[in-house]
TIRO-2110 file (N, C-alpha, C; in Angstrom, 1 decimal):
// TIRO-2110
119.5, 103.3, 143.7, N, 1, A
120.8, 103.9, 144.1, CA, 1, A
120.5, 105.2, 144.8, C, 1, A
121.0, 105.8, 145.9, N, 2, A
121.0, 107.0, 146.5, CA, 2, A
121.0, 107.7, 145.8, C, 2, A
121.3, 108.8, 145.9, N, 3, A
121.5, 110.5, 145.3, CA, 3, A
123.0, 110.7, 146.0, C, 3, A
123.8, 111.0, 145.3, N, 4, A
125.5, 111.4, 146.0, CA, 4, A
125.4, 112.5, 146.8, C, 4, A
124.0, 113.7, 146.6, N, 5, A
124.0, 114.7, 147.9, CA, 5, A
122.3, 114.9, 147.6, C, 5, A
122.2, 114.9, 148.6, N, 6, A
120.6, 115.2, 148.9, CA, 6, A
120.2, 115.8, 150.6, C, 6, A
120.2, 117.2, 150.2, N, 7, A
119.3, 118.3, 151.3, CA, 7, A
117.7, 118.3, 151.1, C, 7, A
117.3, 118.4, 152.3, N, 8, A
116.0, 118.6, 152.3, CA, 8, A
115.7, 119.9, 153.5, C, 8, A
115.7, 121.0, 153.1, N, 9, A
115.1, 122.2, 154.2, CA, 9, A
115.9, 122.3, 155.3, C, 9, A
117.3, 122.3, 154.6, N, 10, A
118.6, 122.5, 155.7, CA, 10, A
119.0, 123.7, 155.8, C, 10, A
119.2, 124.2, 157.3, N, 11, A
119.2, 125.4, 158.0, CA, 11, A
120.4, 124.9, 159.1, C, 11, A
121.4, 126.2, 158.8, N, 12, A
122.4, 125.9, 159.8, CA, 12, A
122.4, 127.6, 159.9, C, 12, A
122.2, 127.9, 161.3, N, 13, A
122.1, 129.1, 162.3, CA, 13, A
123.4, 129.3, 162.7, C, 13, A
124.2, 130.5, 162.9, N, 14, A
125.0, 131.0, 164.2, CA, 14, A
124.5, 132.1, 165.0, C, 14, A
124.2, 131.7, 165.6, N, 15, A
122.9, 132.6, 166.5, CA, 15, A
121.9, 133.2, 165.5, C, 15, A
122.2, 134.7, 165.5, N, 16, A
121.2, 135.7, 164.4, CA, 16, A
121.5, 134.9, 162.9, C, 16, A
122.4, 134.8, 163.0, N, 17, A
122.6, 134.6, 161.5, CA, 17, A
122.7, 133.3, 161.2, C, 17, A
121.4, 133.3, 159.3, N, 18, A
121.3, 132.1, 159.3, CA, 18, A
122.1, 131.4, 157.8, C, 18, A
123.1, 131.2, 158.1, N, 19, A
124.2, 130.6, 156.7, CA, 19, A
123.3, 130.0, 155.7, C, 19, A
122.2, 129.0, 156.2, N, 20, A
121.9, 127.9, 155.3, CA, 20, A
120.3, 127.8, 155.6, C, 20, A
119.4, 128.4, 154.5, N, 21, A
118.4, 128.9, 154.9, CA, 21, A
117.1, 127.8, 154.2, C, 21, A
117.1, 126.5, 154.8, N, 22, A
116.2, 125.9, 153.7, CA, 22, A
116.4, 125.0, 152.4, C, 22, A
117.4, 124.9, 152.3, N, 23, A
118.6, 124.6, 151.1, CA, 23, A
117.6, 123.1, 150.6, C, 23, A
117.2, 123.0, 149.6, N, 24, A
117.2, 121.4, 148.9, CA, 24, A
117.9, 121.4, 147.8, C, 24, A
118.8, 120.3, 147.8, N, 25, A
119.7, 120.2, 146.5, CA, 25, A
119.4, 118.5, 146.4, C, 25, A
119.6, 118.4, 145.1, N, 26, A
119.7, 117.0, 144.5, CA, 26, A
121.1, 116.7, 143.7, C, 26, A
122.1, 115.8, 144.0, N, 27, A
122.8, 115.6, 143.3, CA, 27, A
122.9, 114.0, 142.7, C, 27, A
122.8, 113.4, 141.4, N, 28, A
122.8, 112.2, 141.4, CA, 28, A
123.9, 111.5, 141.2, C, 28, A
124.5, 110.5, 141.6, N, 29, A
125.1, 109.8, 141.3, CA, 29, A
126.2, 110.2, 140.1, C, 29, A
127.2, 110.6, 140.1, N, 30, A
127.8, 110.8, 138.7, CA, 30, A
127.9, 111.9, 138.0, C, 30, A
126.7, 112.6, 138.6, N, 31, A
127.0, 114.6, 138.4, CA, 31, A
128.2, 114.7, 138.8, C, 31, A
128.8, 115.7, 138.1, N, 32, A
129.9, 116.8, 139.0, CA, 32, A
128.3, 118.3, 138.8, C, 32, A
129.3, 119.1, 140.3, N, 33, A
128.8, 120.4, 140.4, CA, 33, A
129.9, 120.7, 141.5, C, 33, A
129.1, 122.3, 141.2, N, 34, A
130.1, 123.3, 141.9, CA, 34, A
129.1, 124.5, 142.5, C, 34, A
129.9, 125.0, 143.4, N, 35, A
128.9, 125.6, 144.4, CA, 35, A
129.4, 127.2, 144.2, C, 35, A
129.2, 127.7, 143.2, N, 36, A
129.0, 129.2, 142.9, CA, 36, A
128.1, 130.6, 143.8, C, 36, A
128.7, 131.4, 144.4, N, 37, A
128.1, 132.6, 145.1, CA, 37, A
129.0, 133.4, 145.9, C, 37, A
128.4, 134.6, 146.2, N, 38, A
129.5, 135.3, 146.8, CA, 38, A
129.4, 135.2, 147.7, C, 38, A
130.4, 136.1, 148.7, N, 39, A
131.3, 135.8, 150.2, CA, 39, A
130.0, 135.8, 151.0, C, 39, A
130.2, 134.6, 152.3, N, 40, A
128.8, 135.0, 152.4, CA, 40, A
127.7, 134.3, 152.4, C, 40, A
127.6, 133.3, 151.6, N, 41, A
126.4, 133.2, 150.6, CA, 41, A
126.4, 131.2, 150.9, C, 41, A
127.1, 130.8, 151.8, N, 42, A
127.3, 129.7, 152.8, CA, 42, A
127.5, 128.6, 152.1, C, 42, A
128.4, 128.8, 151.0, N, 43, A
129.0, 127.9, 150.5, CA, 43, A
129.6, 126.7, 151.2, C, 43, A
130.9, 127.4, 151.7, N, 44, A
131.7, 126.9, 153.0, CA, 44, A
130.7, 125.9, 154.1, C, 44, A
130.0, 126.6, 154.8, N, 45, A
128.8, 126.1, 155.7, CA, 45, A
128.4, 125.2, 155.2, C, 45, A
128.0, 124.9, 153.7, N, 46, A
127.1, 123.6, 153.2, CA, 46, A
128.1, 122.8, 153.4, C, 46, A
129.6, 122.8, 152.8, N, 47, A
130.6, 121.5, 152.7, CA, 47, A
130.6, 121.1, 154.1, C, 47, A
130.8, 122.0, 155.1, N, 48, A
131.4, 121.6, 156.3, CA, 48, A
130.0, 121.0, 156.7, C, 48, A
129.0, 120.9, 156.9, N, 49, A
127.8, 120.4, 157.1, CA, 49, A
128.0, 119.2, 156.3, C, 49, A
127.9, 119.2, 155.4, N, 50, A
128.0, 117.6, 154.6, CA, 50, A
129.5, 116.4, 155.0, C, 50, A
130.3, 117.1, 155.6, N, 51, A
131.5, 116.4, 155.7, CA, 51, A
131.8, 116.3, 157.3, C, 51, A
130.5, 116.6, 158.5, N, 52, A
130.4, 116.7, 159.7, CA, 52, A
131.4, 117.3, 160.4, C, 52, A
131.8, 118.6, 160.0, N, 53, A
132.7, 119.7, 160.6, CA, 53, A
131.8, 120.3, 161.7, C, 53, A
130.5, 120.8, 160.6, N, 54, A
129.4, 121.6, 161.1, CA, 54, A
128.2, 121.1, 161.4, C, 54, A
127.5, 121.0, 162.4, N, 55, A
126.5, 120.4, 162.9, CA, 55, A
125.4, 121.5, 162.3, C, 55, A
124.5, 121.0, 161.6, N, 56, A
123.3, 121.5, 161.1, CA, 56, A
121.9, 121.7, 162.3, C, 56, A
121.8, 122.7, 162.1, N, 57, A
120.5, 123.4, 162.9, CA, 57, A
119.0, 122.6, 162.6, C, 57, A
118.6, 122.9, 161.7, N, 58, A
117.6, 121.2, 161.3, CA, 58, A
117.8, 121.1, 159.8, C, 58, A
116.6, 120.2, 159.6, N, 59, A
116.6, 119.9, 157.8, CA, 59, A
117.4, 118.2, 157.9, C, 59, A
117.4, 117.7, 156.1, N, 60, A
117.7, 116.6, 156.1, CA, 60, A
118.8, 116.6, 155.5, C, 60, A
120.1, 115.7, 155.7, N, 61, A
121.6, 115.5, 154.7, CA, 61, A
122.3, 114.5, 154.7, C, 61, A
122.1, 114.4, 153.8, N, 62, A
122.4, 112.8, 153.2, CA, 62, A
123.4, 112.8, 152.0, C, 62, A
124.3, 112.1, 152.3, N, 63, A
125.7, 111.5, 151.3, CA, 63, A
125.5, 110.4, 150.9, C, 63, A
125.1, 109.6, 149.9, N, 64, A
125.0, 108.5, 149.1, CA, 64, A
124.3, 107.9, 150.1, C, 64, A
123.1, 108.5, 150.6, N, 65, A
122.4, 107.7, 151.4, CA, 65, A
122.5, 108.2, 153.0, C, 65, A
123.8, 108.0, 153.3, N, 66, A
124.1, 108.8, 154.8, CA, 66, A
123.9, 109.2, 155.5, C, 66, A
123.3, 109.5, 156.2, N, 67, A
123.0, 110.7, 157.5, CA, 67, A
124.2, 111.5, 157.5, C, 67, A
124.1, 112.6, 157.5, N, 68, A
125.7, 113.2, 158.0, CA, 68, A
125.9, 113.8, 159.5, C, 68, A
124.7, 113.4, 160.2, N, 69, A
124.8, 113.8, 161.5, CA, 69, A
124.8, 111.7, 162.2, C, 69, A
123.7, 111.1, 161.8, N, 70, A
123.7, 109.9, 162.1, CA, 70, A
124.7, 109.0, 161.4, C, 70, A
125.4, 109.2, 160.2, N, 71, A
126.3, 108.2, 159.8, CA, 71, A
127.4, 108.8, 159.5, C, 71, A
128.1, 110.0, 160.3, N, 72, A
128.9, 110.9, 159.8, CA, 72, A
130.4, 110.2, 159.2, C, 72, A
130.3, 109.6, 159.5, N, 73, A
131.5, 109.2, 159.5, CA, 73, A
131.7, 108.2, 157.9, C, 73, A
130.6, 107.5, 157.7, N, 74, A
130.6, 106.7, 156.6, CA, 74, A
130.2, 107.9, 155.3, C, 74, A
129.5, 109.3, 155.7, N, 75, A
129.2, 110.3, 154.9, CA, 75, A
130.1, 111.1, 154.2, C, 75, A
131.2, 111.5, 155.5, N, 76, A
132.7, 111.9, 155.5, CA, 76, A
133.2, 111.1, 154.3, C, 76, A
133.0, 109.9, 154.6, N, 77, A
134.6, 108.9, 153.7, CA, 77, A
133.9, 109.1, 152.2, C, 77, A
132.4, 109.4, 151.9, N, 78, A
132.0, 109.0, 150.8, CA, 78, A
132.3, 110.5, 150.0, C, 78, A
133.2, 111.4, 150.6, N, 79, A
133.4, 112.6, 149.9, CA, 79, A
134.5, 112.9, 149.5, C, 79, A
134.7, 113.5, 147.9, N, 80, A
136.3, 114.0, 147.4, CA, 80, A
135.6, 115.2, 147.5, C, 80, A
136.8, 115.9, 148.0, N, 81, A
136.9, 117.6, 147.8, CA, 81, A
137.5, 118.2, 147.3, C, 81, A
137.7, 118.8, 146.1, N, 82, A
138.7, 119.5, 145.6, CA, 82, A
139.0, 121.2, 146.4, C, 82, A
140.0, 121.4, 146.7, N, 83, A
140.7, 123.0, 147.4, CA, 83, A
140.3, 123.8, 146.2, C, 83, A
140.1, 125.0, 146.9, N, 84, A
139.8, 126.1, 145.9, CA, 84, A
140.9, 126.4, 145.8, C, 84, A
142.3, 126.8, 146.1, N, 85, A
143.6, 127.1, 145.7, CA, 85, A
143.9, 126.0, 144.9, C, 85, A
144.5, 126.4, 143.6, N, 86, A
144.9, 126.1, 142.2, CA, 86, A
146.3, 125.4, 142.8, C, 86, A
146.0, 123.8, 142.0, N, 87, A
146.9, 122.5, 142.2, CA, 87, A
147.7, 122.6, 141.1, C, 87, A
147.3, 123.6, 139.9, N, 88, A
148.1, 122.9, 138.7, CA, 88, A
147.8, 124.5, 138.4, C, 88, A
148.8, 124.4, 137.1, N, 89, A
148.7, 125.4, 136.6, CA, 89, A
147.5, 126.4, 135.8, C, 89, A
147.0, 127.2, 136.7, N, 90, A
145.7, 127.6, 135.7, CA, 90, A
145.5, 128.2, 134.2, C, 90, A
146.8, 128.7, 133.9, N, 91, A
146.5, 129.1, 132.4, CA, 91, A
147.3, 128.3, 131.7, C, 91, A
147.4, 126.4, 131.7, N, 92, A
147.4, 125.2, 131.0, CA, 92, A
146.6, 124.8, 130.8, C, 92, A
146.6, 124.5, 129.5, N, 93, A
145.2, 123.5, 129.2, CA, 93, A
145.0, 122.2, 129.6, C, 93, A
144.0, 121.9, 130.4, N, 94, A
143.8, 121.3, 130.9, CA, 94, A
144.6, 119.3, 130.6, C, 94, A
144.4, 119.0, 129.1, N, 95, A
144.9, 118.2, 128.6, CA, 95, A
146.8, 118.0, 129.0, C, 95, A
147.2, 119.1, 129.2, N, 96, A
148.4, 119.6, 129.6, CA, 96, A
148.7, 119.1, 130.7, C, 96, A
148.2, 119.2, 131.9, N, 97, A
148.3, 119.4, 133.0, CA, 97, A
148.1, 118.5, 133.3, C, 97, A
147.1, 116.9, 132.6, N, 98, A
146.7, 116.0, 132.9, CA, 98, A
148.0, 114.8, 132.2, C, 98, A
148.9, 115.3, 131.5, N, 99, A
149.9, 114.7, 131.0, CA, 99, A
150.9, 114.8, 131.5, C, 99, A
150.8, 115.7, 132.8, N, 100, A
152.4, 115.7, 133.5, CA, 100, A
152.1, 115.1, 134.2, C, 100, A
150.9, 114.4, 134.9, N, 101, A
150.6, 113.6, 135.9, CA, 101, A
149.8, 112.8, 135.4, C, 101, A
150.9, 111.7, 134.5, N, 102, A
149.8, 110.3, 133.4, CA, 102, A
149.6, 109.5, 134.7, C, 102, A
150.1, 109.8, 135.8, N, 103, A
149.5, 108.2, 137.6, CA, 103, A
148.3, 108.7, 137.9, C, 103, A
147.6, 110.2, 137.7, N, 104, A
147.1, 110.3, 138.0, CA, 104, A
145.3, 109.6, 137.9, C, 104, A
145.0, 109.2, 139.0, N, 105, A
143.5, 108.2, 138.7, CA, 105, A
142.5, 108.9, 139.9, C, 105, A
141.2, 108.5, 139.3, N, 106, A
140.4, 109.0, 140.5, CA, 106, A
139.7, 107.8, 140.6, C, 106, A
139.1, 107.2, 142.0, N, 107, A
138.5, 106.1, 142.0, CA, 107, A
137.4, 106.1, 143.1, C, 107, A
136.4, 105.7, 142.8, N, 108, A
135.1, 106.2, 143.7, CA, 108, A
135.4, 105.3, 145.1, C, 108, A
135.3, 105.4, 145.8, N, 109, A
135.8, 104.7, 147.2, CA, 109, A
134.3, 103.9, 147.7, C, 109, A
133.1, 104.5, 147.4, N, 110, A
132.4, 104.1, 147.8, CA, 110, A
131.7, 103.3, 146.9, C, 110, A
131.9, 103.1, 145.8, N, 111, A
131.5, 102.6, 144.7, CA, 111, A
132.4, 101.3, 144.3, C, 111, A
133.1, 100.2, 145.3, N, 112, A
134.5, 99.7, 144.5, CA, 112, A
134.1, 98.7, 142.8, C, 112, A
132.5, 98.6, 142.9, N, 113, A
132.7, 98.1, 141.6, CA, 113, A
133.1, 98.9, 140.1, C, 113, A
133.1, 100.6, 140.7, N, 114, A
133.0, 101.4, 139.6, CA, 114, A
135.0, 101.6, 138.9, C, 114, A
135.0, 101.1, 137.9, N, 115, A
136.5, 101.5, 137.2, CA, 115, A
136.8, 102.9, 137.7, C, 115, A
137.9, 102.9, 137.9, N, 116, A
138.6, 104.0, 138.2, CA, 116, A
138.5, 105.0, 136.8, C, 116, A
138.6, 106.0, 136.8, N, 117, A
139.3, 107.3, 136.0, CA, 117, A
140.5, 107.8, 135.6, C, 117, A
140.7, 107.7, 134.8, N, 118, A
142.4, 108.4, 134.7, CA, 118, A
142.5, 109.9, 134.4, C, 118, A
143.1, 110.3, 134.5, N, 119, A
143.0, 111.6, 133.8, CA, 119, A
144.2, 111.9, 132.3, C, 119, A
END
């Protein structure tokens, strides 16, 4: 089975400046992570690269396999993104917030044999 994100020595430039300096990450299948750093620090730049907003200067990036420059499109669909602006109430506990919304399900799109999630 693929890796759900996998960089290899990815560099995205705007001219002088280089956002994304070499970057290898491995994500497997079924991780969650989160992309922690300050302003700056090309957070932003990696998503939009992985979700073909941003066209990458070189290096390798791959979504469950994907090219994100050569399969952008099937790389795109294989991604949920959660907004950094707060959907629910932040100082609910979490349990809470998942009980005002019992429809809520998450279901891997690219995976259709995998059961869905409820929350």
């Amino acid at each position: 089975m693929p890796r759900a994100i996998e960089t290899r020595d990815l560099v995205k430039e705007y001219g002088d400046l280089r956002a994304l300096d070499g970057l290898d990450i491995a994500v497997e299948d079924g991780e969650f992570f989160g992309l922690l750093g300050p302003n700056g620090a090309g957070k932003t730049t990696f998503i939009e690269t992985l979700v073909g907003l941003v066209r990458k200067t070189s290096g390798e990036a791959r979504v469950f396999g994907h090219d994100v420059v050569d399969d952008y499109r099937e790389a795109r669909d294989a991604i949920g993104l959660a907004p950094q602006e707060y959907n629910v109430d932040r100082f609910s506990p979490f349990k809470r917030s998942c009980s005002t919304r019992p429809a809520t399900t998450v279901s891997p799109r690219t995976r259709p044999s995998a059961a869905p999630t409820r929350c």
